[in-house]
Wavefront OBJ file of the C-alpha trace (Angstrom):
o trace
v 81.564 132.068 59.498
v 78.863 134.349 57.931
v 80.607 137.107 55.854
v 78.846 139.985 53.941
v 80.513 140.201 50.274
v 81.539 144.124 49.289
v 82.282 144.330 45.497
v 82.031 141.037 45.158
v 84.509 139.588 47.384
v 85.477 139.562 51.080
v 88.241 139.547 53.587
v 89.211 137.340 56.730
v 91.724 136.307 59.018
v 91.916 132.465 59.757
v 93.646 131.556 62.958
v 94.865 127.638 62.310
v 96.003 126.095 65.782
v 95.844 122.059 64.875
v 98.844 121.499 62.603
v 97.776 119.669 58.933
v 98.824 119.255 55.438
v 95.420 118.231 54.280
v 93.659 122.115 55.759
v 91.597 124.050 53.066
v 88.573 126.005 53.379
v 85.735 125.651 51.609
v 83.292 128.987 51.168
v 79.996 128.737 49.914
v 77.556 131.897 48.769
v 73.938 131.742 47.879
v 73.593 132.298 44.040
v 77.107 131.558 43.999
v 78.938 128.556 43.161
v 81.060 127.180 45.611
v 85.218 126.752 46.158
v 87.370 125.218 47.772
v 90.910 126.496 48.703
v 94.072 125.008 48.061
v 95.563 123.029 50.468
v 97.374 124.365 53.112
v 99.930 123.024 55.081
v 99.661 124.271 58.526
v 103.298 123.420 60.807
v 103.384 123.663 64.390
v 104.601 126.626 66.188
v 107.920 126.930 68.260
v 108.442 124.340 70.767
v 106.711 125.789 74.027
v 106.676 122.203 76.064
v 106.453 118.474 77.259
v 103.281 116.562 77.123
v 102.928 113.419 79.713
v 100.706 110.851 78.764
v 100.117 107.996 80.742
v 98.133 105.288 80.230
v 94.142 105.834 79.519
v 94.826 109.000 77.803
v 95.492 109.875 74.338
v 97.069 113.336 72.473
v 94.344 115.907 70.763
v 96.583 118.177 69.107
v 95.138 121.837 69.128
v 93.150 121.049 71.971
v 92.409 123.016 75.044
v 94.178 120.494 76.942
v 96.595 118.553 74.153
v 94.623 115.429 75.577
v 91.326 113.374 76.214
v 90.728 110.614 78.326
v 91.625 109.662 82.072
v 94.530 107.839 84.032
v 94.120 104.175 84.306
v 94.756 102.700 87.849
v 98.097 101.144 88.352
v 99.968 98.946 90.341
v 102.708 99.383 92.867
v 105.499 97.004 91.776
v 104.421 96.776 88.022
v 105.684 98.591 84.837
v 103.392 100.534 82.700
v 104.858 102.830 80.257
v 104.479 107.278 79.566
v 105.069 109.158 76.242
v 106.734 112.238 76.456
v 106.287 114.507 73.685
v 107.903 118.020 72.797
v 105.011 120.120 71.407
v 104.116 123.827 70.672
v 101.271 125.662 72.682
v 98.921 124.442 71.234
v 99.712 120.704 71.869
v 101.284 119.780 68.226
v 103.926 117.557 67.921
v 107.315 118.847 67.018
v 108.855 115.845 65.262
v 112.267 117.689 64.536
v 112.843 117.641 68.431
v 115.466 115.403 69.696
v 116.251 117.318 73.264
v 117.383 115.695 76.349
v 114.421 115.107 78.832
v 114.062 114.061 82.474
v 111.528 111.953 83.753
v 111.101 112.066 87.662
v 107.904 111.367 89.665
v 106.424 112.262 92.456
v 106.725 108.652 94.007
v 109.786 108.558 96.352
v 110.603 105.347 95.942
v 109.934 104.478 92.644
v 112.205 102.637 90.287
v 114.171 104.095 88.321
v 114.173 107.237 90.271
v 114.797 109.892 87.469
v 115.880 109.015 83.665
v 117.080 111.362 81.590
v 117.334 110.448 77.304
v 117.112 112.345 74.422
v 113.535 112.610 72.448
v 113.484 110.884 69.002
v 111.052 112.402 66.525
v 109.928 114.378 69.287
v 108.191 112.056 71.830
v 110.081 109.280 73.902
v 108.223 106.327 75.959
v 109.219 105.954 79.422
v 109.119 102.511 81.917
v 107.781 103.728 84.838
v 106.757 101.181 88.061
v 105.958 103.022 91.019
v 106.030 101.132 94.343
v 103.961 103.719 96.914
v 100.173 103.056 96.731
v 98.135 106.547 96.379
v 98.198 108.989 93.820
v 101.227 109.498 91.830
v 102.453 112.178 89.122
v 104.801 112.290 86.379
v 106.803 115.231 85.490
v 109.344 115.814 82.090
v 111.478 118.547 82.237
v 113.767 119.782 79.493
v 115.877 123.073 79.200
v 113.951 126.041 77.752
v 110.765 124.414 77.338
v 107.868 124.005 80.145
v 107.690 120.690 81.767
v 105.065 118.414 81.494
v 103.055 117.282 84.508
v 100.747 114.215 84.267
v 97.485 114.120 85.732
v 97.727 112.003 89.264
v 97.598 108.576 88.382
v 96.023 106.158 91.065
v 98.246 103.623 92.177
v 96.476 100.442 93.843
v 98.927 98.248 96.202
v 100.464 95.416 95.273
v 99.978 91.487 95.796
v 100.961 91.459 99.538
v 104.456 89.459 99.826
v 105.535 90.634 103.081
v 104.161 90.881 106.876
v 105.909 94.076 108.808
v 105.985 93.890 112.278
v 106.631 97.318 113.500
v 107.225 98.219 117.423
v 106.386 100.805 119.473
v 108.507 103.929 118.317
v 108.442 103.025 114.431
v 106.589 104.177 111.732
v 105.469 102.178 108.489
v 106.732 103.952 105.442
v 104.646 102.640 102.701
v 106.532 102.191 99.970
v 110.062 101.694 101.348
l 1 2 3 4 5 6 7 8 9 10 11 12 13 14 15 16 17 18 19 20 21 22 23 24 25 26 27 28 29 30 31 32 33 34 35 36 37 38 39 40 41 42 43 44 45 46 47 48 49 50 51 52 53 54 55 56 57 58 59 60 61 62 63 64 65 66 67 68 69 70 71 72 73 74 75 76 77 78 79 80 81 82 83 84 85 86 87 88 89 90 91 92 93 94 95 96 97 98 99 100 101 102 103 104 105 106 107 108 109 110 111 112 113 114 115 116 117 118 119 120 121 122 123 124 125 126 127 128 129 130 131 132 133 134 135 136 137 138 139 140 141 142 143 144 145 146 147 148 149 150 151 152 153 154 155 156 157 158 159 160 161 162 163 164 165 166 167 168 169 170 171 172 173 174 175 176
């Protein structure tokens, strides 16, 4: 920021949203000699919710998002695994978190269908295999806190291992 010195010195309000210990600002003048401030050590705010990340994507705290990348295609019948992590609003990671949170997803018959354990350090990995080919979503949820809803995550089929015969009247339910 450009900031017009009056009696020598000037006045401004930083607004830190990435949580650090290694933050310091460093303010430079012409005909001035430069500093450097001490360093700051900027903690994350009140727990505010769960972040899912599934495979393919990876946390940017103080991000618009909390995340970059995109979901990598799964497969029905195969494990992959999703962090859960408790953060404030501005996608930091609350390490002092150990709250109970439930995993569900939006695949009906996926296996397990909902697990609930307590966060350790304030993020928790998750076995997930969904068995329905389309997309598929993960949600934690957690008391007091908003839940955290993956992107969809496509989910290829399978290796075939089964012929269905089906007859007039019945309906295939993929994934059953």
């Amino acid at each position: 920021r450009i900031m017009a010195l009056s009696g020598g010195s000037a006045v401004d309000n930083w607004y830190c949203i990435t949580a650090s210990t290694f933050t310091a600002f460093n303010v430079t003048a012409t005909a001035y000699q430069s500093n450097t401030s001490a360093v700051l050590n900027v903690v994350p705010a009140p727990l505010d919710r769960l972040q899912a990340l599934v495979p393919g994507e990876t946390a940017v705290p103080g991000s618009g998002t909390g995340k970059v990348g995109n979901a990598t295609t799964q497969t029905a019948g195969t494990t992959f695994i999703v962090t859960i992590n408790a953060t404030d609003k501005y996608y930091n990671l609350i390490s002092t978190v150990t709250a109970e949170a439930t995993v569900t997803t939006s695949d009906n018959f996926d296996t397990p269908g909902s697990q609930v354990n307590n966060l350790s350090g304030g993020t928790r990995n998750y076995a997930i295999k969904f068995v329905t080919a389309g997309n598929q979503t993960v949600t934690a949820a957690s008391t007091g806190t908003a839940a955290g809803v993956s992107v969809a995550i496509p989910v290829q089929p399978g290796t075939p291992t089964k012929i269905q015969v089906l007859v007039p009247g019945e309906t295939a339910i993929p994934g059953s």
